[in-house]
Every structure is written in C-alpha cells, then in structure tokens.
C-alpha atoms as one frame of an Amber mdcrd trajectory, in Angstrom:
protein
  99.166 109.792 112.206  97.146 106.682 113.194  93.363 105.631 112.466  91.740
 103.380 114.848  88.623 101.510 114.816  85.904 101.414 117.353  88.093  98.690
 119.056  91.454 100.968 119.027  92.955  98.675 116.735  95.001 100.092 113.777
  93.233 100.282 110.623  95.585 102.904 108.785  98.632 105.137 108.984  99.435
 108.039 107.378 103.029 109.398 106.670 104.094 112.914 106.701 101.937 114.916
 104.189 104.207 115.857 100.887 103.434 117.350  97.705 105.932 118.321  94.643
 105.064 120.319  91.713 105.776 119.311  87.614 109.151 120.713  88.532 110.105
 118.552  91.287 109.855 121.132  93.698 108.392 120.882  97.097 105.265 122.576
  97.957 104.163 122.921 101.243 101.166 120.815 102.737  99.554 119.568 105.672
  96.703 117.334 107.013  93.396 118.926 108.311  91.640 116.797 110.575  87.470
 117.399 110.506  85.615 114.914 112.586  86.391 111.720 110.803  87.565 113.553
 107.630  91.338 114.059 106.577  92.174 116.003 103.865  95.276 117.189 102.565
  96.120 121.149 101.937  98.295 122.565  99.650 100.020 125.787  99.185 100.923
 126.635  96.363 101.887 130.121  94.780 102.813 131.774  91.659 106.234 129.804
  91.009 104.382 126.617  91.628 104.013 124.393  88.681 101.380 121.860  87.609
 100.501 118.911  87.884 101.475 119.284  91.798 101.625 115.616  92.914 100.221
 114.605  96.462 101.041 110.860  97.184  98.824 109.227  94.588  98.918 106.117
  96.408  98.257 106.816  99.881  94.471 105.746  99.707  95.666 102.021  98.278
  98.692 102.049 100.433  96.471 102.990 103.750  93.921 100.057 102.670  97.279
  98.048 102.573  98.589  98.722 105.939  95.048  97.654 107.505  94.830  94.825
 105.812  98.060  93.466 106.339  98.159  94.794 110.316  94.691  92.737 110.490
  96.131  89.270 109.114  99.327  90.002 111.428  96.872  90.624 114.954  94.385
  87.708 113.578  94.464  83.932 114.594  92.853  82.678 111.516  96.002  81.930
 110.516  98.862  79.315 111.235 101.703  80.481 113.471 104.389  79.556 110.631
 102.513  81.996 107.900 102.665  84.343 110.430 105.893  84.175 111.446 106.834
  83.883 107.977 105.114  87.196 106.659 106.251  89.236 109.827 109.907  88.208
 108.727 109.588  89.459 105.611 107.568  92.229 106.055 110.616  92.908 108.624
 113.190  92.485 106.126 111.581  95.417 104.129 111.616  98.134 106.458 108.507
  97.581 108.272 104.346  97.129 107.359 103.751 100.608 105.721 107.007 100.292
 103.391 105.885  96.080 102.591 102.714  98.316 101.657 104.030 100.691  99.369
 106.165  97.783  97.536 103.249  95.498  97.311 100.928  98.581  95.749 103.282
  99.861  93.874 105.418  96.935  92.423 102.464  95.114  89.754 105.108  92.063
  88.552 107.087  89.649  89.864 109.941  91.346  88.180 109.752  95.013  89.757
 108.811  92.754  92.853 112.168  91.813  92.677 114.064  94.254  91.482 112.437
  96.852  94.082 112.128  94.616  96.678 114.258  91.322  96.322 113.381  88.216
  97.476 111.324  89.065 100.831 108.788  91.193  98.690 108.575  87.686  96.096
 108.095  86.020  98.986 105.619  87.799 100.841 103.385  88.226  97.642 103.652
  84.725  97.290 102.012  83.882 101.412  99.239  86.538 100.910  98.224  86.416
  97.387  95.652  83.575  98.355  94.686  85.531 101.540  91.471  87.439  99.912
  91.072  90.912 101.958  95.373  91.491 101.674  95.207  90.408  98.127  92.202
  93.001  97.416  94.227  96.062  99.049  97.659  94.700  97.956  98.219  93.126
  94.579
C-alpha cells in the first residue's frame, strides 16, 4: 500500500498488515482505509493471548521511507551522495528494509551486526542530512 502527496510522489509505504499474540501466534488483521485514515484491525478470539503485537515500528519506519525516498528524488544533493546512498540502500534489500535497519538498529554495533557495512555506511552519509536523521537515527 502506497501514500502519495498532493504531487503523487511517495511519502510512505505500508507492508502487509501482521499481528502476533504473547504466544507468538498469528492473529489475523487487516488495514481499513477511511478517507485519509488507516487503521489496523485485529481479530482476535478466546485462544488469543496478550500483549498482541502489531508492528510497533511502522509509524517511525513509514516517516523513514519518506524521508529517505525524498533525499533520493531531490537535487539538493551531490550526484556522488546520491549514488552512494542508493548503493547501499541497494545492498540492503531495498528503501523500506534500509528503513527498518536504520529505526531499529540504535548503535553502530547492531548497525553492524544487523546490517554490515552498507547500513555503517549509509548512517554515516545521512546522519548530517537533518529531515532523514529526524525519521531515521
């Protein structure tokens, strides 16, 4: 599912909804689209167990994804930072997974160890780039 602004640019994507309980178990969910509200709904019945967990990040990683789809589409930047961050973002599956490794990986070290040198490197070319660092680190 893709959000676009009033110039049908990008500004966020969402995955697949998913939800598991306390057990680990899956519990079945789906986006509801109202106007310009989205909201995730759950079923859930008697076997279900909680805490039932529905992407905690997905607000943080969506505010990612815009932010680094708007620094790849700008021209403020130089062709070679550009280049540079598409090749890594590359390298790690794509802009929504560089996303969810940049929110969810806080250190250098779990940058590393969960991401490897491209996700070192690409928190390294936006971390002075305000708007990416905001949504990102």
């Amino acid at each position: 599912m893709y959000i676009v602004n009033a110039q049908n640019q990008i500004t966020s994507i969402f995955s697949p909804a998913w939800a598991k309980d306390a057990n680990g178990d899956t519990a079945s969910t789906s986006y509801i689209v109202d106007g310009n509200q989205l909201t995730q709904h759950i079923d859930f019945d008697e076997h279900s167990v909680f805490p039932i967990v529905a992407d905690p990040n997905w607000g943080r990683i969506t505010k990612c994804v815009g932010a680094l789809a708007w620094l790849v589409a700008s021209t403020a930047f130089g062709v070679v930072k550009i280049t540079k961050i598409k090749r890594y973002m590359q390298a790690l599956g794509g802009i929504r997974e560089a996303a969810i490794l940049m929110v969810t990986c806080s250190t250098n070290e779990e940058r590393l160890q969960h991401g490897g040198q491209a996700l070192l490197n690409l928190a390294a070319e936006i971390s002075g780039i305000s708007g990416v660092a905001e949504h990102c680190l």
